[in-house]
C-alpha positions as CSV (number, residue, x, y, z in Angstrom):
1,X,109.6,167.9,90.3
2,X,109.3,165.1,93.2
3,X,107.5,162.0,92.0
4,X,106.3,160.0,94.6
5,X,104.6,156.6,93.1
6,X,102.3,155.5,96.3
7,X,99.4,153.9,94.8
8,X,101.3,150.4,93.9
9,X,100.8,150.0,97.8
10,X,97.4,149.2,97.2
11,X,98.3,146.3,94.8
12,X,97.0,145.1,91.4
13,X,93.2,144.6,92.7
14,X,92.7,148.4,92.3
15,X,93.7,149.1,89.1
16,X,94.5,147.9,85.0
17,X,98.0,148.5,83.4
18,X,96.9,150.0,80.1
19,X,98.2,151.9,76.9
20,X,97.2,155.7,75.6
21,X,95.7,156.2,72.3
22,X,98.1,157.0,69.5
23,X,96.9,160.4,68.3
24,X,97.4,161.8,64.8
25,X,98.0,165.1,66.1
26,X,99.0,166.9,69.1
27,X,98.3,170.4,69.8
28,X,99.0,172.2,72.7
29,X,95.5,174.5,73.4
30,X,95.9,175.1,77.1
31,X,99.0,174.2,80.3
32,X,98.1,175.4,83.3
33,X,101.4,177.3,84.6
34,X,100.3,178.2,87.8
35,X,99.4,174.9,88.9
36,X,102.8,173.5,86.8
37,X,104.9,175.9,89.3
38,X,102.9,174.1,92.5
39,X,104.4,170.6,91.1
40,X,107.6,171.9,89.5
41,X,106.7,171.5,85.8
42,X,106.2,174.7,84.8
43,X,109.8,174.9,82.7
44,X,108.9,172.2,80.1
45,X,109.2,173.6,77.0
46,X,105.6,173.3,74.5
47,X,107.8,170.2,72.9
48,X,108.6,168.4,76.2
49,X,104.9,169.3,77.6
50,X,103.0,167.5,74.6
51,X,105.4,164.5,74.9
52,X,104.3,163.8,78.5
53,X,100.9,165.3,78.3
54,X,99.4,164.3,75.1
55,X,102.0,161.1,74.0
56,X,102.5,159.9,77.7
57,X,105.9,159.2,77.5
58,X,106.3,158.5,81.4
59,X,107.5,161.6,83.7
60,X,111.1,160.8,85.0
61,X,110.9,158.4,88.1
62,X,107.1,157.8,87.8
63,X,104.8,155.3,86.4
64,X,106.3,153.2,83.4
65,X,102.3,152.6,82.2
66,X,99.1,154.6,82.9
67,X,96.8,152.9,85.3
68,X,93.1,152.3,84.8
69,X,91.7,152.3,88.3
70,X,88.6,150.3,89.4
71,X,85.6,151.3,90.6
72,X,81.7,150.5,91.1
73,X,79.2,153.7,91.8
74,X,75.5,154.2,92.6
75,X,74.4,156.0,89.3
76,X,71.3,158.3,89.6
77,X,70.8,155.7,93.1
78,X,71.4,152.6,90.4
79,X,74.3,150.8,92.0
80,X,76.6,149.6,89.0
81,X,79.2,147.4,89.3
82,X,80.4,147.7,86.0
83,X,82.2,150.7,85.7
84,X,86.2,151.6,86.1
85,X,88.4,154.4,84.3
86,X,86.8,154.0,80.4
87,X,88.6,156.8,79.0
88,X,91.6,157.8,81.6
89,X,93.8,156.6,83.6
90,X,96.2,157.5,86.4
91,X,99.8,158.7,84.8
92,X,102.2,159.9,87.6
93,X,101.9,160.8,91.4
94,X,104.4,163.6,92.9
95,X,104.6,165.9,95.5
96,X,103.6,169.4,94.9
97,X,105.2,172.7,97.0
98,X,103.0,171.9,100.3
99,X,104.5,168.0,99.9
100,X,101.0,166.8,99.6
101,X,101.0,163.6,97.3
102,X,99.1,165.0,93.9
103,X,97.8,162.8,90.8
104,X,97.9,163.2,87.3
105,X,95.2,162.1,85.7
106,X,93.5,161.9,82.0
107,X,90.8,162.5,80.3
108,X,90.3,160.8,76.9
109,X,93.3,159.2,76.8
110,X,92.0,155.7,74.9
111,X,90.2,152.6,76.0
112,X,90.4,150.7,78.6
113,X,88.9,147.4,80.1
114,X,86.5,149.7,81.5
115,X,85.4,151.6,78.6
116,X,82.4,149.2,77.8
117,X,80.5,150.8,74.6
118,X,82.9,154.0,74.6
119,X,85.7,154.9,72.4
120,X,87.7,156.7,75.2
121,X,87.8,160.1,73.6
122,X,86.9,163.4,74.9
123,X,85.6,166.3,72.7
124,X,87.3,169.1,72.6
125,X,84.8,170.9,73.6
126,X,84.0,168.8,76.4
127,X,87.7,169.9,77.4
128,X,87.4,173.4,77.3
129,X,84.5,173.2,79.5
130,X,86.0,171.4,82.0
131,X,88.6,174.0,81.9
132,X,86.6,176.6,82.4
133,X,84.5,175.2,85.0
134,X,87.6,174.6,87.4
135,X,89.1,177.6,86.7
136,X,86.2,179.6,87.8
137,X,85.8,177.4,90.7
138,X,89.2,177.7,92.1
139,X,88.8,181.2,91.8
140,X,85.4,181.6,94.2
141,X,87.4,179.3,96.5
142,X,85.9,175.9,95.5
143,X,88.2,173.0,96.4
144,X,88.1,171.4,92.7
145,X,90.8,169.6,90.3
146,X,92.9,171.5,88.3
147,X,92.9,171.5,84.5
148,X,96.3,170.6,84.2
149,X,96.8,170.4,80.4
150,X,94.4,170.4,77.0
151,X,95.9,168.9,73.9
152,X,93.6,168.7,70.6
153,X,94.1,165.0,69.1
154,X,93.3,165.9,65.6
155,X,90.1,163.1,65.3
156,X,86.4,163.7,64.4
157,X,84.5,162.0,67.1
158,X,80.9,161.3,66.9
159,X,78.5,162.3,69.6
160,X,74.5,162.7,70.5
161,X,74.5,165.8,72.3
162,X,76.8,168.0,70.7
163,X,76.8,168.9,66.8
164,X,79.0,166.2,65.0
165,X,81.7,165.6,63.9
166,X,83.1,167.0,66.3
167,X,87.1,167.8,67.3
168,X,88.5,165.6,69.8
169,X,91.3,166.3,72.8
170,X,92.9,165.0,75.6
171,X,92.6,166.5,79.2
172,X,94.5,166.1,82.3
173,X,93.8,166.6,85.6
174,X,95.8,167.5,88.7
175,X,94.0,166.3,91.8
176,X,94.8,165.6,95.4
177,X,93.2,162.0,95.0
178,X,91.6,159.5,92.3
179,X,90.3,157.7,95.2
180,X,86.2,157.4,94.6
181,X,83.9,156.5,97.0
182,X,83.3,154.1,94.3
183,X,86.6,152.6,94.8
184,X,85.1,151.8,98.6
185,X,82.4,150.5,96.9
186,X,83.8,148.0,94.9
187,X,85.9,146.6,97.4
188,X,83.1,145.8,99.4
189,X,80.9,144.6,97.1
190,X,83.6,142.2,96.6
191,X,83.5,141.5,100.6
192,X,87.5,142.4,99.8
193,X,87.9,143.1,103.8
194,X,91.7,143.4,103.2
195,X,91.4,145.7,100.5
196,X,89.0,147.9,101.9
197,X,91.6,148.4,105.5
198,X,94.3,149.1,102.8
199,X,92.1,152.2,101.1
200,X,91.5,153.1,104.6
201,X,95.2,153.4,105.8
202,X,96.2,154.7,102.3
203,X,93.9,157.9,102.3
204,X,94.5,158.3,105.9
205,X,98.3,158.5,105.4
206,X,98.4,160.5,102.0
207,X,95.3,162.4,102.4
208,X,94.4,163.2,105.8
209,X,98.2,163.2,107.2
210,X,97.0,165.3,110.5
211,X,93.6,163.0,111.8
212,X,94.5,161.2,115.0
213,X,91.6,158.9,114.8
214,X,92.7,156.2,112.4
215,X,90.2,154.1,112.4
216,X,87.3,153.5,109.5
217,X,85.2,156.2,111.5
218,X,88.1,158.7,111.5
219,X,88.3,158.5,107.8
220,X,84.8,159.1,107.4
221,X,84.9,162.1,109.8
222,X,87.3,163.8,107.6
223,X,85.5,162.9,104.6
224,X,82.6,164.3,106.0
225,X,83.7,167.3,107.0
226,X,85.7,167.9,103.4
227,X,82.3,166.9,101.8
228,X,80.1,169.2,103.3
229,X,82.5,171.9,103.1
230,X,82.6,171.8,99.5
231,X,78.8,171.2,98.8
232,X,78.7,174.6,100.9
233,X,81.1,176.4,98.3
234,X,78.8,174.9,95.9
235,X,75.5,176.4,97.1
236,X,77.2,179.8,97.6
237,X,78.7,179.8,94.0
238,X,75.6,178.8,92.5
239,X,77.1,175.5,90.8
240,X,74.9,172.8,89.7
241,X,77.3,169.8,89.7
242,X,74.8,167.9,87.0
243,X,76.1,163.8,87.9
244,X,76.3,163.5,91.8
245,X,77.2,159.8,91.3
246,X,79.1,158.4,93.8
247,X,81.9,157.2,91.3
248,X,81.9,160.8,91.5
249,X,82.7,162.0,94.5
250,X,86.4,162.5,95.4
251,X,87.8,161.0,98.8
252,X,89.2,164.5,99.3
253,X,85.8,166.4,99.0
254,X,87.5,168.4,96.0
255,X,84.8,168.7,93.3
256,X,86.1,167.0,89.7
257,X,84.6,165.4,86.4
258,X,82.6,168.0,85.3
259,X,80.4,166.6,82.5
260,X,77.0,168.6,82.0
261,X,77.3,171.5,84.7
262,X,75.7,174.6,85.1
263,X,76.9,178.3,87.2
264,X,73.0,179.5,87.8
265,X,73.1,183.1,87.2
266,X,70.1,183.4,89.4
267,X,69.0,180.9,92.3
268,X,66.6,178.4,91.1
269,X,66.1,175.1,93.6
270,X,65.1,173.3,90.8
271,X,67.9,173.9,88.1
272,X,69.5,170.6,86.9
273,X,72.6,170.8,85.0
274,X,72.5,167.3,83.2
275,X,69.8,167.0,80.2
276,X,68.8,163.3,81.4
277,X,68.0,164.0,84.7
278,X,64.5,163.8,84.0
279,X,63.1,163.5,87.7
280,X,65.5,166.7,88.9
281,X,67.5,164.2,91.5
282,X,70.1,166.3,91.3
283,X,69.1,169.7,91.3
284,X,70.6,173.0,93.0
285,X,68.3,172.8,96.1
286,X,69.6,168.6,96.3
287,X,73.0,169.1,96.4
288,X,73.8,168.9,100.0
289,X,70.8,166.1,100.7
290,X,72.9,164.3,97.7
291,X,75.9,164.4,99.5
292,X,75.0,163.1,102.5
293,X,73.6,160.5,101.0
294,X,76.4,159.1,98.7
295,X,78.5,159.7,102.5
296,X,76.4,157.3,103.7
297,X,76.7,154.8,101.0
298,X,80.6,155.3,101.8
299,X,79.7,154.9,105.9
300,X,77.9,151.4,104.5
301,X,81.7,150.1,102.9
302,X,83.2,150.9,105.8
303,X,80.8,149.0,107.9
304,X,82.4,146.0,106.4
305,X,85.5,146.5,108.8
306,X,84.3,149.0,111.5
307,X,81.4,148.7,114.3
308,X,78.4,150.5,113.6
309,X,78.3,153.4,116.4
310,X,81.5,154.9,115.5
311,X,80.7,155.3,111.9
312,X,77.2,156.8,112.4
313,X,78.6,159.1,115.0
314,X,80.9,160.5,112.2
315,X,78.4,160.3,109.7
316,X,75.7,162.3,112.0
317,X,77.4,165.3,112.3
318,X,77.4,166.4,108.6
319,X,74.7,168.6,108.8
320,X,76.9,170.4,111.5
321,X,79.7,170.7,109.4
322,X,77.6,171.9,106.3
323,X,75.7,174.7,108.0
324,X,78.8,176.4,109.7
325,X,80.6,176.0,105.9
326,X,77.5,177.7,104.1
327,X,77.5,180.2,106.9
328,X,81.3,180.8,106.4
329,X,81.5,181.2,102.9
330,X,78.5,182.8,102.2
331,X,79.7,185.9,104.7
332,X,83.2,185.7,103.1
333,X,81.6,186.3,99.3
334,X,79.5,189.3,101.2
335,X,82.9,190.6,103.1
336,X,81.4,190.6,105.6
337,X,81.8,189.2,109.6
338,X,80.0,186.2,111.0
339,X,78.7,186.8,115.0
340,X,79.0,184.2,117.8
341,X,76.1,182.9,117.1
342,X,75.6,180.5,114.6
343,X,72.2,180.1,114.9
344,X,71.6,183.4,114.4
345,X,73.5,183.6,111.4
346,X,72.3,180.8,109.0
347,X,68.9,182.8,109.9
348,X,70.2,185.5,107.6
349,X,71.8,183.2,105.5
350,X,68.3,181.2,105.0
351,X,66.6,184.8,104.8
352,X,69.0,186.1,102.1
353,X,69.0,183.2,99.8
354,X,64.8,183.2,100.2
355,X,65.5,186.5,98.9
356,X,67.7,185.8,96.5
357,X,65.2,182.6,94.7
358,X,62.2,185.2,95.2
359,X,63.6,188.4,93.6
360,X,66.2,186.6,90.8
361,X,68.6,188.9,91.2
362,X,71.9,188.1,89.6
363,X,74.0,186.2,92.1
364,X,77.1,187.0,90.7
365,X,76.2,191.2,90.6
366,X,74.1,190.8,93.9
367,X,77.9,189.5,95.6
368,X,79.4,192.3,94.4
369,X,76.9,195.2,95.2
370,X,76.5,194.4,99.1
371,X,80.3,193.4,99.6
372,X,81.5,194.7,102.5
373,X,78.0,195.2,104.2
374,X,75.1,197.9,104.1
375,X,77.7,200.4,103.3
376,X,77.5,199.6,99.9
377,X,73.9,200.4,99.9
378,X,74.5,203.2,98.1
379,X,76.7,201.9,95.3
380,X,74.4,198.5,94.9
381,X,71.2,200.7,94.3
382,X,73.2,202.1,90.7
383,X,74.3,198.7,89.6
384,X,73.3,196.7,87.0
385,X,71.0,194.8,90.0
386,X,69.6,197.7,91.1
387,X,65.8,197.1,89.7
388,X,65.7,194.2,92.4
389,X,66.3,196.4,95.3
390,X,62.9,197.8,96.3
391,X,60.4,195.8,98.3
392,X,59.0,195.1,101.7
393,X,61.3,191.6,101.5
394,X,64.2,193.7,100.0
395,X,63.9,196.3,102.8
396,X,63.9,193.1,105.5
397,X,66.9,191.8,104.0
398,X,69.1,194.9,104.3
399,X,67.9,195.8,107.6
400,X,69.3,192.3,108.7
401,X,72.1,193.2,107.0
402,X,73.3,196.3,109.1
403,X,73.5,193.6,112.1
404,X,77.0,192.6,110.5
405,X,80.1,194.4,110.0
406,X,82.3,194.4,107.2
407,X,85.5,191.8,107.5
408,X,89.1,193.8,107.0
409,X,90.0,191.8,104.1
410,X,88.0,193.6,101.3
411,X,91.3,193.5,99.0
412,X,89.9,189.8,98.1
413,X,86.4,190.4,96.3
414,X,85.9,189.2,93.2
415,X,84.2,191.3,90.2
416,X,81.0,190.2,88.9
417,X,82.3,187.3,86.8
418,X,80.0,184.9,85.6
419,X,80.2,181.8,83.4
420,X,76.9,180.5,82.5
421,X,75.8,178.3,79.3
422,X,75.2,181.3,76.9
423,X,78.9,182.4,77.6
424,X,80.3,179.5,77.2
425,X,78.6,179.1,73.8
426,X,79.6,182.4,72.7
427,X,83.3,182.0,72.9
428,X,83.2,178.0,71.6
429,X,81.5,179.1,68.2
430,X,84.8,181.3,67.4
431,X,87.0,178.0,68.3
432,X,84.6,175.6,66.3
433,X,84.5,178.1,63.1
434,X,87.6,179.7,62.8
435,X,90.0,178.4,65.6
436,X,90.2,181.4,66.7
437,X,90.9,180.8,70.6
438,X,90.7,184.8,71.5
439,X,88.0,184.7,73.7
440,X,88.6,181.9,75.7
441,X,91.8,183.2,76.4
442,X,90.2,186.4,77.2
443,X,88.0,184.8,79.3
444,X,91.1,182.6,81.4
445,X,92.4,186.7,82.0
446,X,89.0,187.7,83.0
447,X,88.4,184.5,85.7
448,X,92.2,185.2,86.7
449,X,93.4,181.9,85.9
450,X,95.9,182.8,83.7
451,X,99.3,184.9,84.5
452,X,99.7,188.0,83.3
453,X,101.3,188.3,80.0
């Protein structure tokens, strides 16, 4: 293990000193070894683990307190100004095996200044969710957090939109940044000049170590370029995100706080993953329209301490960026290789996933069954997808197909996992009437995100 306490060099305007909750219980449900090994935790014993993880006793030569950091955010295109960590808080910084600077962060760990109405708790189911939902994401290639650690807290929390009382637990999170755009936000809503050069040079140093530019415009290039690389994976994977808020979205592009979220098991445009978004703002098809603009809203901080021209110039070249990602990974789930011409390739791309909302043929299945190219042909038309694969549209598709060859990495294809709202369900109602954590586990195994016993 190799802490490495940085953020203290942005000083006591970004963030709270604050306490963890004193739980009555503390049981271990879930530690994420693979990710442990990464950071060098991964020989804790179960003991030491819920000490750190679900007590907080501080990790050798890190933070003595948590830290609740502060934040504004455009919700649903409301700006906000009252917002902040409610129910987490940063707890230790270290290096993990590539020496980039990690954080550890919580969710439902106890109040905070920030936690307005809330109590600062997390449902345990709301953990095992989030679990879930990284896991699976990390495995199609999503740049996401990690579920670091889930430890059940032994309260009955109270809750609208899930059956209650309900059992309570405490995540945390290994991430490659807390930084928000939201953090940019409040900074300049402040007119904090000062503070918002400091988040500049801090995310340039510890986050994008390589950029030459380092300017306000050469942090927003590589934001942009993270950002639109990882709405792409999002498209591809069929992942409804639910809350694109920009106290959301992670300075590092990776994908994190997954509240109400949804893995479409067919392409729908229109598919919201959050129960209150009434008006669909951030449905599928919106995703990558939503991200430019919350990178925009980020472009507007750093107007406060940059020229205009260099920061639209960085901004401007997002759709670029986006189309060559969604190009990229949607030939990588299909195995198969991408020509010299771009162009020509999101044609396919744009004619496939017409296909693909037309016919609702299971993404996951539909992957798997043309991996590799029209060679599978044969093999896709006895799958479990294979009363979608008739039609003048169908016969269109796979005729475009036989244009592209098949990459020489088919080792790396994923089976036709899915993890939509019905599965999830299925293997909570065991946990919720009988503890009985089997299929979840089974699930982990079946995503590949656990090691093999």
């Amino acid at each position: 293990m190799r802490p490495d306490v940085r953020i203290s060099e942005l000083g006591p305007a970004f963030y709270d000193l604050v306490k963890p909750a004193d739980f009555p219980k503390t049981i271990l449900r879930y530690r994420n070894q693979k990710a442990a090994e990464t950071v060098g935790i991964n020989k804790f014993s179960d003991d030491d683990w819920i000490a750190h993880f679900g007590q907080f006793k501080p990790l050798e030569g890190n933070l003595p307190e948590p830290l609740a950091l502060r934040y504004h955010g455009h919700q649903f295109r409301h700006y906000n100004p009252d917002l902040g960590d409610g129910r987490g808080f940063l707890f230790a910084q270290l290096r993990d095996d590539k020496n980039r600077l990690l954080d550890l962060g919580t969710k439902g760990s106890g109040q905070t200044p920030y936690s307005r109405a809330g109590d600062g708790r997390l449902t345990l189911l709301g953990g095992v969710r989030e679990v879930l939902a990284t896991s699976y994401l990390e495995a199609l290639g999503v740049n996401t957090s990690k579920s670091f650690s889930l430890i059940e807290t032994g309260e009955q929390l109270q809750r609208s939109d899930e059956p209650s009382p309900t059992r309570s637990a405490v995540l945390v999170r290994l991430s490659h940044s807390h930084i928000r755009f939201g953090t940019f936000q409040r900074a300049a809503f402040e007119d904090n000049k000062e503070g918002l050069e400091a988040l500049t040079s801090y995310c340039l140093k510890y986050y994008y170590p390589d950029v030459e530019d380092l300017t306000p415009a050469g942090l927003l290039g590589a934001v942009v370029r993270a950002s639109a690389d990882t709405v792409a994976s999002w498209m591809v994977a069929g992942f409804v995100h639910g809350v694109m808020n920009t106290d959301n979205m992670n300075i590092t592009g990776e994908s994190f706080d997954y509240g109400p979220y949804r893995f479409s098991p067919t392409l729908q445009a229109g598919r919201t993953a959050a129960y209150f978004d009434h008006q669909g703002l951030y449905a599928f098809g919106r995703q990558p329209e939503i991200m430019y603009w919350n990178l925009s809203h980020l472009a507007g901080t750093l107007a406060h301490i940059s020229e205009d021209k260099p920061l639209l110039a960085a901004l401007e070249v997002f759709p670029q960026h986006y189309q060559k990602a969604l190009r990229d990974k949607f030939f990588t789930r299909l195995g198969i290789t991408p020509s010299a011409a771009l162009k020509n390739d999101l044609d396919f791309v744009m004619q496939s996933l017409k296909w693909l909302e037309a016919s609702q043929a299971g993404l996951a299945q539909f992957y798997v069954d043309f991996y590799g190219g029209v060679n599978s042909k044969k093999s896709a038309l006895k799958s479990a997808n294979k009363a979608f694969y008739q039609g003048e549209a169908f016969n269109e598709w796979l005729n475009s197909l036989k244009h592209y060859e098949a990459c020489t990495r088919q080792s790396d294809q994923p089976g036709p996992v899915t993890l939509n709202h019905d599965d999830i369900e299925t293997l909570w109602a065991p946990i919720a009437e009988k503890d009985d954590w089997s299929m979840f586990v089974a699930k982990l195994h079946e995503i590949g995100a656990l090691n093999p016993e």
